[in-house]
C-alpha positions in Angstrom: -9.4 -7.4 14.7 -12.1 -7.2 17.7 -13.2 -3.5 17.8 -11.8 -3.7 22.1 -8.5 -4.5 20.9 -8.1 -2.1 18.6 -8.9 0.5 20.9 -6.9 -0.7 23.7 -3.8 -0.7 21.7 -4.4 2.6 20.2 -4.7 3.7 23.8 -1.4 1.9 25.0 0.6 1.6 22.1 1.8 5.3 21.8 3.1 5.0 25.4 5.4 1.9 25.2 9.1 3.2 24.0 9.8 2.0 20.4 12.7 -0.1 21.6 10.2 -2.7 23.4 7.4 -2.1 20.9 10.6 -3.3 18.4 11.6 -6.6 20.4 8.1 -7.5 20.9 7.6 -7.1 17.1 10.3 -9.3 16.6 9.7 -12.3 19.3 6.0 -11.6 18.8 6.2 -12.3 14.5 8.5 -15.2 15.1 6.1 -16.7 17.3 2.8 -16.1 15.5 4.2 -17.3 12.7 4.7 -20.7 12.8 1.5 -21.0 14.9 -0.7 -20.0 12.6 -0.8 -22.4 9.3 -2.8 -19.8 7.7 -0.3 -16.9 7.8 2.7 -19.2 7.6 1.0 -20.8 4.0 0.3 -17.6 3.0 3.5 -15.5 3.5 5.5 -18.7 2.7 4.1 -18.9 -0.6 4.0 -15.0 -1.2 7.9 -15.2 -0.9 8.5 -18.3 -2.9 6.7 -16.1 -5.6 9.0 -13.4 -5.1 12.0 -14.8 -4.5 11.6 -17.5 -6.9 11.8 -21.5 -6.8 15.3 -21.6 -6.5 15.7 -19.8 -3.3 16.7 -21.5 -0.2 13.9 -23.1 1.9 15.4 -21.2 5.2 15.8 -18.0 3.1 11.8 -18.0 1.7 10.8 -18.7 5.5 13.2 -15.7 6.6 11.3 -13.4 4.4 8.1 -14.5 5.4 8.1 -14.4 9.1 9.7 -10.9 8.0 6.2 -10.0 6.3 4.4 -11.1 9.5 6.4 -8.5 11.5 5.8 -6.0 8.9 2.1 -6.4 8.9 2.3 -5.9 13.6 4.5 -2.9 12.4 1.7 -1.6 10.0 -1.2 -1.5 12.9 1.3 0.2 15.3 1.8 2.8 12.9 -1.5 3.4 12.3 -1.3 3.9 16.1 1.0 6.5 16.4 1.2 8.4 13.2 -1.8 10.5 14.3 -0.2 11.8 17.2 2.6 13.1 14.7 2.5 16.5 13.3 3.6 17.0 10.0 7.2 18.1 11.4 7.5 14.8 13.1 6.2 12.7 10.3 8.7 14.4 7.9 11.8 14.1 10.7 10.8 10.2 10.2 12.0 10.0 6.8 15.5 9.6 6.3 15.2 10.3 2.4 12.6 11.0 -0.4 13.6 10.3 -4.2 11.6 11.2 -6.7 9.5 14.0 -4.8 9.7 16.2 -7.8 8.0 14.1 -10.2 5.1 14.6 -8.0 4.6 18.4 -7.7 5.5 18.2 -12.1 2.6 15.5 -12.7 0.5 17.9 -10.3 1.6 21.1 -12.4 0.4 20.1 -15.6 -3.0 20.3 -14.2 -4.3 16.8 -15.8 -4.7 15.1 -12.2 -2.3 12.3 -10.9 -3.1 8.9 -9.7 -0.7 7.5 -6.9 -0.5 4.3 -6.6 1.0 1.7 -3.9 1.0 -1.7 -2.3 1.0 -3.3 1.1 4.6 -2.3 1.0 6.4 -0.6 4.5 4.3 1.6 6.2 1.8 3.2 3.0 0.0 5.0 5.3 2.5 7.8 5.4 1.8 8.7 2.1 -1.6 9.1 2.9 -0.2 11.5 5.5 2.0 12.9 3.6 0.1 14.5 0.6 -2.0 17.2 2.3 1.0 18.4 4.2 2.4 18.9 0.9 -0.3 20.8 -0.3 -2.1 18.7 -2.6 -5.4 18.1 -2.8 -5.8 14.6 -1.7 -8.6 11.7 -2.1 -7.5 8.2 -1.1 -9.1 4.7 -1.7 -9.7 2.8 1.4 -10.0 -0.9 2.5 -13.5 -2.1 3.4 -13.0 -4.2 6.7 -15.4 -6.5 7.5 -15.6 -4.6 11.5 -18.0 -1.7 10.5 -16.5 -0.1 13.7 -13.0 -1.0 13.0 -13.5 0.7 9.8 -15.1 3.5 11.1 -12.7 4.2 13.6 -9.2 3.7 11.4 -11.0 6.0 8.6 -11.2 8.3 11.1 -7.3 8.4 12.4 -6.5 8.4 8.7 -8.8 11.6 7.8 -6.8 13.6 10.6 -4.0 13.7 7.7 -6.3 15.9 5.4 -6.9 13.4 3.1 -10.4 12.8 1.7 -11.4 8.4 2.4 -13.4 7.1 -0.6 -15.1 4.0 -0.6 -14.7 1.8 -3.5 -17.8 1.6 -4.2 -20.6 3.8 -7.2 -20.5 6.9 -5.1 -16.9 6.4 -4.4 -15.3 6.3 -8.2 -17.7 9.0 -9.1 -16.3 11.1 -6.7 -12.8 10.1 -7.0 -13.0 10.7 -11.6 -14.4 14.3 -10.6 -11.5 14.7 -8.1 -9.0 13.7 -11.0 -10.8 15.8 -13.5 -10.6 18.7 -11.0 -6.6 18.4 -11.2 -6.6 16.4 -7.1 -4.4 13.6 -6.3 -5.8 10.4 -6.0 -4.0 7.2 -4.5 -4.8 3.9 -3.5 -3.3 0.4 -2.5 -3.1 -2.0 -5.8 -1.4 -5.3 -5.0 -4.4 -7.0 -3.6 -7.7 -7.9 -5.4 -9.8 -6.8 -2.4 -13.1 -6.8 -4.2 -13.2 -9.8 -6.2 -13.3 -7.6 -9.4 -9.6 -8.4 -10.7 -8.2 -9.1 -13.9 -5.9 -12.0 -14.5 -2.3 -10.5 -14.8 1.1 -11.8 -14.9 2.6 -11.2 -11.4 5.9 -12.6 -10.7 5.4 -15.1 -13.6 2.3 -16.7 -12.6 -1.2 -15.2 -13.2 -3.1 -13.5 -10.7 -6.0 -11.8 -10.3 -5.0 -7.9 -9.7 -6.8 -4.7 -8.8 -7.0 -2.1 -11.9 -9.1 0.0 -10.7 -7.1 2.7 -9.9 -5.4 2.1 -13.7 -9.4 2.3 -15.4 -9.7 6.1 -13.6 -6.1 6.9 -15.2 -6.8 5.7 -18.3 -10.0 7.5 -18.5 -9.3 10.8 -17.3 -5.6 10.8 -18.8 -4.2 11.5 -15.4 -0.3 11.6 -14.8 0.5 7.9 -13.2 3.0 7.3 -10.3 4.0 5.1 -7.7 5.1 5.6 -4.3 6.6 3.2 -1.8 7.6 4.2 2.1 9.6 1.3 3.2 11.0 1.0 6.6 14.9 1.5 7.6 14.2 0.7 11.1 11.4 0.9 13.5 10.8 4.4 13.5 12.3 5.0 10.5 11.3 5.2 6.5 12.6 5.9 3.1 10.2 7.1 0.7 10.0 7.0 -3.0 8.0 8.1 -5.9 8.7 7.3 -9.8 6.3 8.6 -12.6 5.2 5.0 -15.0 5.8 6.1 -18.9 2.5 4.1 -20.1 1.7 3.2 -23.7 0.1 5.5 -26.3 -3.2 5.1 -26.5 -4.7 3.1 -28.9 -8.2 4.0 -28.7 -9.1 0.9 -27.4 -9.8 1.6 -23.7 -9.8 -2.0 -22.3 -6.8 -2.8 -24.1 -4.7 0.6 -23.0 -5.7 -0.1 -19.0 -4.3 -4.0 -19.7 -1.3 -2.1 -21.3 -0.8 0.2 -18.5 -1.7 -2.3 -15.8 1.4 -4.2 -16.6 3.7 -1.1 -16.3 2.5 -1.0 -13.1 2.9 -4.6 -12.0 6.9 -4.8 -12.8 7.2 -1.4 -11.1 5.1 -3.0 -8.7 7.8 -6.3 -8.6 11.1 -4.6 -8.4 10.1 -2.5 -5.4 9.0 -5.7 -3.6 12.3 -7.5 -4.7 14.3 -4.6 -2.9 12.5 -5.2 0.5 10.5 -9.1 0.1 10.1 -9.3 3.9 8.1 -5.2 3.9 5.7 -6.7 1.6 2.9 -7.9 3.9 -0.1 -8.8 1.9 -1.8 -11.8 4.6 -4.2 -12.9 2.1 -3.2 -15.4 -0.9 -2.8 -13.0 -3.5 -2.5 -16.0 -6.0 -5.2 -18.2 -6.8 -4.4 -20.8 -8.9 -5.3 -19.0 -11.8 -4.5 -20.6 -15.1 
């Protein structure tokens, strides 16, 4: 996104009601969509994934122009969360399950590593965890706009949460956060770098971020998930679930593979509850083998 845009919607956005910023969401995603080949290959094949072969042709295209809208919900979001105060973000949520397992992983003073997907709205969690007192480090997105980058890192850090790079500097600070008892999170359904590992992902191989999985597995951090899906513009449902990984067995590669795959079907049933929240606009498979 041109650096102009950007801030000309985060100037306007927050002052258009949320019932038009919802119908143009909704005209705007079924019109992008088929005019674009590259989102509608990508999001049409993302849901054929997920919903499997069988699925109705109309159905798979459903979801996907579904994840197009998700992804115009996602930036205005990122708009107006910072204009929230805590209060407000929590009056969003209509529910939170699993909070508890949280504050426990945190309490036994081994560090926790949250992770989540391109799933709802995940930048409410990144919100979220300082206003719950946690000490918070989160792994962010390189965009290829240094300014864009700049200027989103920015909105985010208003939460309280530390932005890492993922980059040398960036793990060594995030292991010594861990080690240190912090929370660290960080998006994991999308092999951003190029550094993947081929993993079974709704039965066909792709290449998948473990990044996030090699600093648990190394520090012996608590792992969790959390997803923040949306109920309606406006409005989210939040979740968290601890992962029971595999004992150790002294082979590190072969425990993060282990744990990895934990990860990825906790990863699948959450997008099977909500297909059309998963908005991913990059081919997460590759053809892989």
């Amino acid at each position: 996104m041109p650096y102009w845009l950007l801030r000309a919607l985060l100037l306007v956005l927050p002052r258009v009601p949320l019932r038009v910023l919802a119908a143009l969401v909704w005209a705007g995603g079924g019109l992008v969509w088929p005019a674009s080949r590259r989102l509608r290959e990508t999001t049409t094949d993302h849901m054929r994934h997920v919903l499997g072969s069988g699925a109705p042709r109309r159905h798979i295209e459903a979801e996907a122009r579904d994840c197009v809208r998700t992804a115009a919900w996602y930036w205005i979001d990122l708009a107006l969360m910072p204009r929230l105060t805590p209060e407000e973000t929590f009056a969003r949520l209509d529910r939170i399950d699993g909070v508890e397992a949280l504050f426990e992983a945190y309490d036994e003073g081994r560090g926790v590593v949250l992770m989540s997907a391109h799933l709802g709205n995940p930048e409410v969690i990144a919100t979220l965890l300082p206003c719950l007192g946690l000490p918070s480090a989160i792994f962010v997105e390189p965009l290829s706009n240094p300014r864009v980058h700049v200027l989103i890192e920015a909105r985010r850090e208003r939460a309280g949460a530390r932005m890492l790079a993922p980059d040398t500097a960036g793990l060594r600070t995030a292991i010594a956060h861990v080690r240190c008892g912090g929370v660290l999170g960080g998006l994991a359904d999308r092999d951003v770098l190029g550094t993947g590992k081929p993993t079974v992902f709704f039965e066909e191989r792709a290449a998948m971020p473990d990044g996030l999985m090699e600093i648990a597995v190394r520090t012996g951090a608590a792992v969790l998930v959390g997803w923040v899906t949306r109920t309606r513009p406006g409005r989210y449902a939040a979740a968290v679930e601890r992962l029971v990984l595999p004992q150790p067995s002294g082979d590190r590669r072969r425990d993060v593979e282990a744990a990895e795959a934990v990860y990825v079907r906790a990863l699948e049933r959450a997008i099977a509850r909500t297909p059309g929240q998963w908005f991913p606009l990059a081919p997460v498979w590759r053809g892989l083998q």
